[in-house]
N, CA, C and O atoms as a printed pandas DataFrame, in Angstrom:
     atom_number atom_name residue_name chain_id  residue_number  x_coord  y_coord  z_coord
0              1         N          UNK        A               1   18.565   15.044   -8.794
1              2        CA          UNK        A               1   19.390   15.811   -7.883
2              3         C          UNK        A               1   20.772   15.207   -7.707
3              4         O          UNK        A               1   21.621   16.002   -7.304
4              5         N          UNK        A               2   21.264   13.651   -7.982
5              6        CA          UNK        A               2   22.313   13.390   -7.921
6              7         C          UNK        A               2   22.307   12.891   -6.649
7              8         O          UNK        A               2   23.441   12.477   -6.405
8              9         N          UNK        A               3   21.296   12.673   -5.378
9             10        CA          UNK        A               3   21.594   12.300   -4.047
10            11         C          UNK        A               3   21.797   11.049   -4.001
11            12         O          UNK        A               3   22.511   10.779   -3.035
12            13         N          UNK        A               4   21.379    9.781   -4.846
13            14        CA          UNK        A               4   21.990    8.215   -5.082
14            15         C          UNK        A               4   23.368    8.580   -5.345
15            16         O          UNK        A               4   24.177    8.264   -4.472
16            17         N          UNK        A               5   23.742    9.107   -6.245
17            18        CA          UNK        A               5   25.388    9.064   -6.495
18            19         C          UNK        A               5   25.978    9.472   -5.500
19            20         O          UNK        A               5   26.792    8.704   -4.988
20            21         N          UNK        A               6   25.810   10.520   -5.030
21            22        CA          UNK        A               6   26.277   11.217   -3.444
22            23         C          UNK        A               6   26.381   10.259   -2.886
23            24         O          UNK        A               6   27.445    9.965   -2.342
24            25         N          UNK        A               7   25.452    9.580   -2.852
25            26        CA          UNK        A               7   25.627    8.299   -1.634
26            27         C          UNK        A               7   26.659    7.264   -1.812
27            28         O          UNK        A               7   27.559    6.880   -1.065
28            29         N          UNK        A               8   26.313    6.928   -2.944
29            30        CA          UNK        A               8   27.661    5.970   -3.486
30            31         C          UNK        A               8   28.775    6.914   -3.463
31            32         O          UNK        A               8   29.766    6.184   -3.421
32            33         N          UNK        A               9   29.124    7.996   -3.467
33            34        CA          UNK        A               9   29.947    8.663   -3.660
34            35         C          UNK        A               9   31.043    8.492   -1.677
35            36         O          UNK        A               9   32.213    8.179   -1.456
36            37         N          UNK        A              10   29.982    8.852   -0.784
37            38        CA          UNK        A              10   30.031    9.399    0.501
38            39         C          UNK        A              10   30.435    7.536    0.734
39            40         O          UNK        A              10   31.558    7.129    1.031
40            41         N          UNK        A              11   29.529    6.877    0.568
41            42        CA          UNK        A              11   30.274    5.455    0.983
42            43         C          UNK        A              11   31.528    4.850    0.438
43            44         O          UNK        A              11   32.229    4.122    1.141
44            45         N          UNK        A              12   31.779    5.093   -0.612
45            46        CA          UNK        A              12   33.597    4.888   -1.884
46            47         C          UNK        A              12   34.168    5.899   -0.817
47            48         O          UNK        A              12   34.899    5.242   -0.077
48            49         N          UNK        A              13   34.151    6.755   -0.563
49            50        CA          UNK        A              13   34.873    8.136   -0.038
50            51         C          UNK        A              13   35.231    7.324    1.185
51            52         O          UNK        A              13   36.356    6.824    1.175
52            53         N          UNK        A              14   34.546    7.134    2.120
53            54        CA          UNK        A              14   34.350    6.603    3.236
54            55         C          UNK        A              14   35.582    5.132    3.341
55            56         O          UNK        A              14   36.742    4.867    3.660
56            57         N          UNK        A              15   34.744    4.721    2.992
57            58        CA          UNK        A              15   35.905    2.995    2.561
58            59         C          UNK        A              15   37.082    3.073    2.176
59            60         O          UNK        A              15   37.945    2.321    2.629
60            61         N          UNK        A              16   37.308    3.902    1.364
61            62        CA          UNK        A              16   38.851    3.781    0.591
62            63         C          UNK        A              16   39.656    4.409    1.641
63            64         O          UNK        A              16   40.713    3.811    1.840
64            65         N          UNK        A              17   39.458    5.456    2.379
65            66        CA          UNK        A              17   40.126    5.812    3.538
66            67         C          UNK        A              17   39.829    5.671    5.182
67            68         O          UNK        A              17   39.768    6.406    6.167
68            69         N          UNK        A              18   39.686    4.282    4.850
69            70        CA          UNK        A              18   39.227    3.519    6.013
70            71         C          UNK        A              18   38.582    3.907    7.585
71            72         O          UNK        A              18   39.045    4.002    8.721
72            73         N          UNK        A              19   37.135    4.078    6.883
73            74        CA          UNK        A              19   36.065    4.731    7.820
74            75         C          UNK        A              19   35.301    3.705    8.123
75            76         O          UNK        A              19   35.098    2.883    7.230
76            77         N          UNK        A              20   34.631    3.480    9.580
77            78        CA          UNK        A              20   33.716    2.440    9.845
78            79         C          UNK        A              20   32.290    2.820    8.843
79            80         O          UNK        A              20   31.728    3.855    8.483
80            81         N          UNK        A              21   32.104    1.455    8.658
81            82        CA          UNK        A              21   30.513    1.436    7.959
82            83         C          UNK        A              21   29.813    2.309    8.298
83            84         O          UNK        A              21   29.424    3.083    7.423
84            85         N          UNK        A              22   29.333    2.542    9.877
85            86        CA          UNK        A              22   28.699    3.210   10.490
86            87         C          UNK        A              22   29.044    4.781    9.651
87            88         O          UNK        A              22   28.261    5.485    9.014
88            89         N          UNK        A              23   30.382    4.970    9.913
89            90        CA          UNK        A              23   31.176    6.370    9.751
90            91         C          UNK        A              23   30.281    6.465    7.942
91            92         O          UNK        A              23   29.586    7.461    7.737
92            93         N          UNK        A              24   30.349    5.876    7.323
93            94        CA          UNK        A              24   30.230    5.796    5.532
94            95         C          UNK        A              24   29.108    6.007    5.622
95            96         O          UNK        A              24   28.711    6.961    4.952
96            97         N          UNK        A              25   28.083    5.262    6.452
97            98        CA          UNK        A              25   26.385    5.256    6.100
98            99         C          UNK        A              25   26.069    7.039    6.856
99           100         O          UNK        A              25   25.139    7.632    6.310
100          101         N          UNK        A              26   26.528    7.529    7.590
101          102        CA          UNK        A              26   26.506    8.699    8.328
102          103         C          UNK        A              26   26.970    9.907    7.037
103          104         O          UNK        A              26   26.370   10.979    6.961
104          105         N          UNK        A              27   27.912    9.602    6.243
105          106        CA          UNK        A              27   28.707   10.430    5.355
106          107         C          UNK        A              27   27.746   10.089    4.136
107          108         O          UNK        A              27   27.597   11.084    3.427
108          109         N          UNK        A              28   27.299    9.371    3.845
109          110        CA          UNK        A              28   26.801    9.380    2.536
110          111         C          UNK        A              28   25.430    9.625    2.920
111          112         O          UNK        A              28   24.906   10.091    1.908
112          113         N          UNK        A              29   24.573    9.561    3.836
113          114        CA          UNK        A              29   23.403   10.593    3.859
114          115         C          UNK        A              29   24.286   11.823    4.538
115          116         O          UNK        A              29   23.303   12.275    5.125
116          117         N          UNK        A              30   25.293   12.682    4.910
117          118        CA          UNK        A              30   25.369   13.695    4.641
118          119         C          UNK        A              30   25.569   14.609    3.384
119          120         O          UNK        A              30   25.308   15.810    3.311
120          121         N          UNK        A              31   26.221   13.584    2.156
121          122        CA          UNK        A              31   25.974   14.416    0.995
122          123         C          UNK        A              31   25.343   14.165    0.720
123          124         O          UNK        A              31   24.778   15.126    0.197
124          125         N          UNK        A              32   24.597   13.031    0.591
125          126        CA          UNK        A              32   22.868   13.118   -0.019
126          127         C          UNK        A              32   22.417   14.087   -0.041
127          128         O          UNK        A              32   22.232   14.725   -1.077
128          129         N          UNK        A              33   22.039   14.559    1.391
129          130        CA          UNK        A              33   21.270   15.843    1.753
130          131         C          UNK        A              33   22.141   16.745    1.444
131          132         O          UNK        A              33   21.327   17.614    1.133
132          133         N          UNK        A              34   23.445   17.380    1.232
133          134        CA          UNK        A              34   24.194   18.600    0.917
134          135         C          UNK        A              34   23.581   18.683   -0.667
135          136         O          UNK        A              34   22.801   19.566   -1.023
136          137         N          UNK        A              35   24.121   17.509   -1.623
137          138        CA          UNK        A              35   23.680   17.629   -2.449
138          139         C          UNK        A              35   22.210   17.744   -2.913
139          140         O          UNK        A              35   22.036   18.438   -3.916
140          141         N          UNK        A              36   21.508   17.377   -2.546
141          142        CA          UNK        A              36   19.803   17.550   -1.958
142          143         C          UNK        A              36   19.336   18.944   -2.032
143          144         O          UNK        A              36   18.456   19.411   -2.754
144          145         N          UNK        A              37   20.054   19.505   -1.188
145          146        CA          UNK        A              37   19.386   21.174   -1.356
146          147         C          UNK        A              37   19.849   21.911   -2.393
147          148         O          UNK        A              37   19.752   23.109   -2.130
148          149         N          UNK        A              38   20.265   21.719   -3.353
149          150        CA          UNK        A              38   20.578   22.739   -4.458
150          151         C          UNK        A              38   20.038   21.906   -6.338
151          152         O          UNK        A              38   20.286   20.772   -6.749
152          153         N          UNK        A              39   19.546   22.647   -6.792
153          154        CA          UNK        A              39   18.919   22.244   -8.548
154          155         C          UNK        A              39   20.508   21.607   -8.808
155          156         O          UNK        A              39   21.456   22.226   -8.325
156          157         N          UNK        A              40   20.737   20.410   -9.552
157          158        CA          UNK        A              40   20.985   20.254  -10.351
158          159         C          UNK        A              40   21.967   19.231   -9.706
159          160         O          UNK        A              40   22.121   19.311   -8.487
160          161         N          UNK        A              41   22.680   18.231  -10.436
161          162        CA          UNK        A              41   23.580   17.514   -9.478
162          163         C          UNK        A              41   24.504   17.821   -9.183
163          164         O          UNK        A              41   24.882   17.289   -8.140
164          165         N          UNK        A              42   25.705   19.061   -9.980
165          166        CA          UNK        A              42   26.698   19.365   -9.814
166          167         C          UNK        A              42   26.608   20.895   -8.770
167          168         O          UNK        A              42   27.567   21.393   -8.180
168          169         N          UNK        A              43   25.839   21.175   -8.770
169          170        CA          UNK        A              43   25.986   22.710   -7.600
170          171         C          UNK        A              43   26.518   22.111   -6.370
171          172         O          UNK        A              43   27.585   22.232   -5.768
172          173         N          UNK        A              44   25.208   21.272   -6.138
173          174        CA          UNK        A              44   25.496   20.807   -4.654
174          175         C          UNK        A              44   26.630   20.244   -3.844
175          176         O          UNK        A              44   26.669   20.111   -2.621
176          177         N          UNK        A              45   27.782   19.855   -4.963
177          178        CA          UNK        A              45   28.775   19.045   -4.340
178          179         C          UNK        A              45   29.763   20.034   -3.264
179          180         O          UNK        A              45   30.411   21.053   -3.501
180          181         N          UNK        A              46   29.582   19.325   -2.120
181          182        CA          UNK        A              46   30.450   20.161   -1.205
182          183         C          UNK        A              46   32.187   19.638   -1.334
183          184         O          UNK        A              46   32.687   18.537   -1.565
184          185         N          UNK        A              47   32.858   21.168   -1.030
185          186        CA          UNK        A              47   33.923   21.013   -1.090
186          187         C          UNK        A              47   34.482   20.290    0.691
187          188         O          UNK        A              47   33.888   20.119    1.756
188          189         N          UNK        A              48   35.773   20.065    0.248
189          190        CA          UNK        A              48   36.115   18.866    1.671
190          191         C          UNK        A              48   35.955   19.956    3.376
191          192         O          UNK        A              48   35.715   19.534    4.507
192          193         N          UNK        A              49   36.207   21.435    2.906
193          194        CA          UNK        A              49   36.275   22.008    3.804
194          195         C          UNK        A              49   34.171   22.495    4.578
195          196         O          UNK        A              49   33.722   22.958    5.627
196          197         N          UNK        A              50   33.695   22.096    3.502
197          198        CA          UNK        A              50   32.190   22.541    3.605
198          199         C          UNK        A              50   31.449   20.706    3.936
199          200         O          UNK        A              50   30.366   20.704    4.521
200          201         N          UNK        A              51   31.994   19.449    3.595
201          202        CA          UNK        A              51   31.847   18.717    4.661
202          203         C          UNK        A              51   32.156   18.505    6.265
203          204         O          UNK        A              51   31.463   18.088    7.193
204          205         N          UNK        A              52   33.034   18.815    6.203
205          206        CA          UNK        A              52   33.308   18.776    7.702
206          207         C          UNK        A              52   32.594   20.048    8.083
207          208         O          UNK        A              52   31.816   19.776    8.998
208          209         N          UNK        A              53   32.553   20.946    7.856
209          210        CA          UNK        A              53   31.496   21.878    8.329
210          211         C          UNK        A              53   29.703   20.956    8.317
211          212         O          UNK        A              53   28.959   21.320    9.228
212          213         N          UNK        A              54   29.173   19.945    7.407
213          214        CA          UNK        A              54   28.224   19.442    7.254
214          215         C          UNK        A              54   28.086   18.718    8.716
215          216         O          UNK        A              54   27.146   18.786    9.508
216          217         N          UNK        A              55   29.166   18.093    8.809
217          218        CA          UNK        A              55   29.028   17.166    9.732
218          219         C          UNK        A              55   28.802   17.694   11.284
219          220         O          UNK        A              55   28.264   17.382   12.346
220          221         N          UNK        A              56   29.531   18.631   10.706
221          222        CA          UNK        A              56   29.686   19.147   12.921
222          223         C          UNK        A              56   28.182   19.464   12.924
223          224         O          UNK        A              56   27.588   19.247   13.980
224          225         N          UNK        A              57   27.320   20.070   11.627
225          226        CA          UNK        A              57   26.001   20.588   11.777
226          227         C          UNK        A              57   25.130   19.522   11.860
227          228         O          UNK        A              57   24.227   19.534   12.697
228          229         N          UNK        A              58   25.356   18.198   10.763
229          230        CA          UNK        A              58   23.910   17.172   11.233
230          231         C          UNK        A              58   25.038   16.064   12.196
231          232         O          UNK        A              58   25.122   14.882   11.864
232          233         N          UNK        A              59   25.542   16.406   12.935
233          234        CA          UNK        A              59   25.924   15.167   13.735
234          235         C          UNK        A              59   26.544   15.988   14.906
235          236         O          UNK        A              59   27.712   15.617   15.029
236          237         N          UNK        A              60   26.284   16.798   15.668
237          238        CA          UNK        A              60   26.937   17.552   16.575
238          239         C          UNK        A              60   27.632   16.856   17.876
239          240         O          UNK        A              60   27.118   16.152   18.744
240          241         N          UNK        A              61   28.440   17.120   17.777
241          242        CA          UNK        A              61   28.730   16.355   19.122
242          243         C          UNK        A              61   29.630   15.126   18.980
243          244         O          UNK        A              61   30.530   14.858   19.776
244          245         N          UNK        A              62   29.268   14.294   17.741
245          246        CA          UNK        A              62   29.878   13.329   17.426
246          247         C          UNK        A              62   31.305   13.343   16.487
247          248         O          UNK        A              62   31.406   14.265   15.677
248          249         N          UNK        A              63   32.126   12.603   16.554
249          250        CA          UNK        A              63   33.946   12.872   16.394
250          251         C          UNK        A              63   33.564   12.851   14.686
251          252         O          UNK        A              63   32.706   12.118   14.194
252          253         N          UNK        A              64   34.339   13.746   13.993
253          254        CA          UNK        A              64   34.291   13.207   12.759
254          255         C          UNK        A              64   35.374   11.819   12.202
255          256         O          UNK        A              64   36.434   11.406   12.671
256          257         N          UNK        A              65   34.487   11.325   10.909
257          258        CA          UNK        A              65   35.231    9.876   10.852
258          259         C          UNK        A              65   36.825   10.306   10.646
259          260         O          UNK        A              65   37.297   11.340   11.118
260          261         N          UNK        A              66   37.532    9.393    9.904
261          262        CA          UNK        A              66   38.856    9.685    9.672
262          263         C          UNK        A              66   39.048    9.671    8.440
263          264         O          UNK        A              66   40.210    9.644    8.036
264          265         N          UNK        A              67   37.704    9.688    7.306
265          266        CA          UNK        A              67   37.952    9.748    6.178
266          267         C          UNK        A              67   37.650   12.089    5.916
267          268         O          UNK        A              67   37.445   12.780    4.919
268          269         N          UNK        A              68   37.777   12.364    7.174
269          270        CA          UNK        A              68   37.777   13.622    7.213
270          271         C          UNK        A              68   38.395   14.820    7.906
271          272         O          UNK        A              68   38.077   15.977    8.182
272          273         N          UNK        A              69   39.565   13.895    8.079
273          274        CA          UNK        A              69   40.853   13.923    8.936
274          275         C          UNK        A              69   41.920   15.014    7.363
275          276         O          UNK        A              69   41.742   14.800    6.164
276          277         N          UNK        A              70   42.643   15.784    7.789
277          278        CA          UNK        A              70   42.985   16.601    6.866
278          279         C          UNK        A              70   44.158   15.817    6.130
279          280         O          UNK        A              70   44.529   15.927    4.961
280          281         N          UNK        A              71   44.746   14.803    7.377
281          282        CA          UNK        A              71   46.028   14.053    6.756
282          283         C          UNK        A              71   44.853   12.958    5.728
283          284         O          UNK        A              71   45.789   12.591    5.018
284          285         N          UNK        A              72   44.017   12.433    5.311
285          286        CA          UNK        A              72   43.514   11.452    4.671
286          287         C          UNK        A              72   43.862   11.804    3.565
287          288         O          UNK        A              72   44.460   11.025    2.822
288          289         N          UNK        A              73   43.463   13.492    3.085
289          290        CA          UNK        A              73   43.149   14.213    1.894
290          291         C          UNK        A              73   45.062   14.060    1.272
291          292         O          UNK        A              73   45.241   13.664    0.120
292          293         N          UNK        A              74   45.911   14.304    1.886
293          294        CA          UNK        A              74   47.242   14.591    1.671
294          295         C          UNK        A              74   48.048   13.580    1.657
295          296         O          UNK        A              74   48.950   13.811    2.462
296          297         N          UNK        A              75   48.226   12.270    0.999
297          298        CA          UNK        A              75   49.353   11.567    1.042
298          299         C          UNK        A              75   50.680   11.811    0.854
299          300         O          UNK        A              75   51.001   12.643    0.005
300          301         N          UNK        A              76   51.683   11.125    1.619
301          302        CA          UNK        A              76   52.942   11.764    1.452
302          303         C          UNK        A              76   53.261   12.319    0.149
303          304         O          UNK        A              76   52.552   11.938   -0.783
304          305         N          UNK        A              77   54.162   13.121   -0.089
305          306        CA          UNK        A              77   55.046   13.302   -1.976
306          307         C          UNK        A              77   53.568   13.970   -2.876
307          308         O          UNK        A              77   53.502   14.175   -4.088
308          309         N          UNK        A              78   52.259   14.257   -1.624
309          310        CA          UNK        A              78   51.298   15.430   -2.410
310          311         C          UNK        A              78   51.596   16.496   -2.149
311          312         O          UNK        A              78   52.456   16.985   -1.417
312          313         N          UNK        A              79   50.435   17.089   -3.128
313          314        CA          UNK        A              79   50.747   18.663   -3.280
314          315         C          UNK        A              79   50.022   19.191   -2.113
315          316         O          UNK        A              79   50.277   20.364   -1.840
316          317         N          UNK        A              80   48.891   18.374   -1.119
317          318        CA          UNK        A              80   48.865   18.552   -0.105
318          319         C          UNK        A              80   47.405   19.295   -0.345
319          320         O          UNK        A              80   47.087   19.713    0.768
320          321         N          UNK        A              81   46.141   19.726   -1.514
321          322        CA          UNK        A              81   45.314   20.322   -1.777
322          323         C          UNK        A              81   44.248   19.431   -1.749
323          324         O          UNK        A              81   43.175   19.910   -2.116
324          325         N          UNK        A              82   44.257   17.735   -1.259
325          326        CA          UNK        A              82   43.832   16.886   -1.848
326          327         C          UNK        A              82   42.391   16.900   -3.501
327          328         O          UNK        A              82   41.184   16.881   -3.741
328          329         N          UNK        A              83   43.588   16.940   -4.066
329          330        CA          UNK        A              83   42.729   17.367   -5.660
330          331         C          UNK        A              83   42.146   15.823   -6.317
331          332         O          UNK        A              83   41.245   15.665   -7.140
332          333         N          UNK        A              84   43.160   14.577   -5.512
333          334        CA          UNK        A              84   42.886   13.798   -6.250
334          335         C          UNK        A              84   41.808   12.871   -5.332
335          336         O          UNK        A              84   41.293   11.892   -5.871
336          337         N          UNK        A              85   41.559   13.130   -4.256
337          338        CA          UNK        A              85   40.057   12.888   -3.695
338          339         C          UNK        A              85   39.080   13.087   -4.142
339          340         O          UNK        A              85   38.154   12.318   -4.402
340          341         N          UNK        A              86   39.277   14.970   -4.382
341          342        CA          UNK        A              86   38.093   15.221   -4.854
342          343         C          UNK        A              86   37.558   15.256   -6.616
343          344         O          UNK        A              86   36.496   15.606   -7.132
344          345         N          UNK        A              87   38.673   14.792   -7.114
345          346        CA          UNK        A              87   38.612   14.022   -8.525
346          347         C          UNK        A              87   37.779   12.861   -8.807
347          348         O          UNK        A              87   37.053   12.546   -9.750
348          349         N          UNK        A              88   38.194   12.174   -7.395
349          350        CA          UNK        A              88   37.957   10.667   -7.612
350          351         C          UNK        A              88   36.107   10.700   -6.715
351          352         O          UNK        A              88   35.284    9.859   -7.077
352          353         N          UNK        A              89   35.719   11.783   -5.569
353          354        CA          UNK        A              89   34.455   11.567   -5.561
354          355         C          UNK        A              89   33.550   12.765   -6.744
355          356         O          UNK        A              89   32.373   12.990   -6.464
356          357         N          UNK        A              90   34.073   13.371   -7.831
357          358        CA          UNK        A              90   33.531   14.077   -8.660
358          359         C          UNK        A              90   33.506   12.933   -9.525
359          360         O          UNK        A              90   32.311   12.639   -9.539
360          361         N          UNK        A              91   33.795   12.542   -9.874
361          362        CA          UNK        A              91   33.376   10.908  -11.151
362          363         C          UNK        A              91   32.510   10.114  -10.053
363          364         O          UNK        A              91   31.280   10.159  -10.042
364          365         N          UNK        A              92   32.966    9.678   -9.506
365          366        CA          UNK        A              92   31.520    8.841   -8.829
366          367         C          UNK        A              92   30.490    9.720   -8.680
367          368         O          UNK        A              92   29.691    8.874   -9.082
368          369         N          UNK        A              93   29.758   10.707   -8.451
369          370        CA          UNK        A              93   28.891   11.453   -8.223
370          371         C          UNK        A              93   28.220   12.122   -9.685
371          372         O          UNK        A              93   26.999   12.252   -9.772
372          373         N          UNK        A              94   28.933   12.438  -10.565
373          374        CA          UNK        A              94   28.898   12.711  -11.648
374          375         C          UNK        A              94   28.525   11.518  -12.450
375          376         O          UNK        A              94   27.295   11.477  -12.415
376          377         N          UNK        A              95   28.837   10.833  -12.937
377          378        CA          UNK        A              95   28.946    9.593  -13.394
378          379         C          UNK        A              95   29.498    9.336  -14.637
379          380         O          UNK        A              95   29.050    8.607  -15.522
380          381         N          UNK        A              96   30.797   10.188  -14.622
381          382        CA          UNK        A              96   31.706   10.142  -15.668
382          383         C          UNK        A              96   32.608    8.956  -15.723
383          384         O          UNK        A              96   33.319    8.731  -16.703
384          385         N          UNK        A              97   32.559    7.861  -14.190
385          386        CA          UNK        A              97   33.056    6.473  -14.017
386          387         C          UNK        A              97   32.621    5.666  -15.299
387          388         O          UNK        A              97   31.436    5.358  -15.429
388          389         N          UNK        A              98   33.660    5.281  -16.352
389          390        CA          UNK        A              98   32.991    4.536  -17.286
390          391         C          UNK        A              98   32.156    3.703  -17.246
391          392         O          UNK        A              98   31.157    3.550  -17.950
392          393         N          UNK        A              99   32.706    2.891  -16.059
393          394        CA          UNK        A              99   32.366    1.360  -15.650
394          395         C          UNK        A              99   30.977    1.426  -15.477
395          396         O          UNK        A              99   30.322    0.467  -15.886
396          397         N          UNK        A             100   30.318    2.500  -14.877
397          398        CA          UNK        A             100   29.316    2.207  -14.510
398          399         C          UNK        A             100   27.642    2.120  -15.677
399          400         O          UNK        A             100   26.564    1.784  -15.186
């Protein structure tokens, strides 16, 4: 199903745009499980606007981190779509990361 990579995926995601541990371990069992409910590893990947929808649903009540903050996705002099986020958690999840 791809839900280990998700995870590594949701914790890299998490860290690089400086989210508490707590915030990362919360985010990476939320794509676990996003990715979880659908065949195959690539269906399941939620887009940035269908996480934060994840979150308000398994964490209600609670603030989302700041790696899900809309300015995270957009660094200055971007095109503002954050494409290269979701580039960079589609290779970790995928496992098109050479390294690994």
């Amino acid at each position: 199903t791809g839900a280990g990579d998700a995870m590594a995926a949701g914790l890299h995601f998490g860290l690089l745009h400086g989210s508490s541990l707590r915030e990362c371990a919360d985010l990476s069992f939320l794509l676990a499980t996003m990715v979880s409910d659908h065949i195959g590893a690539r269906d399941g990947q939620p887009a940035l606007n269908q996480l934060r929808l994840g979150w308000r649903a398994y964490f209600p009540g609670v603030a989302e981190p700041q790696c899900l903050e809309e300015s995270s996705f957009n660094p200055p002099g971007s095109s503002g779509d954050g494409a290269g986020v979701v580039a960079a958690a589609e290779a970790l999840t995928t496992g098109s990361d050479k390294r690994m």
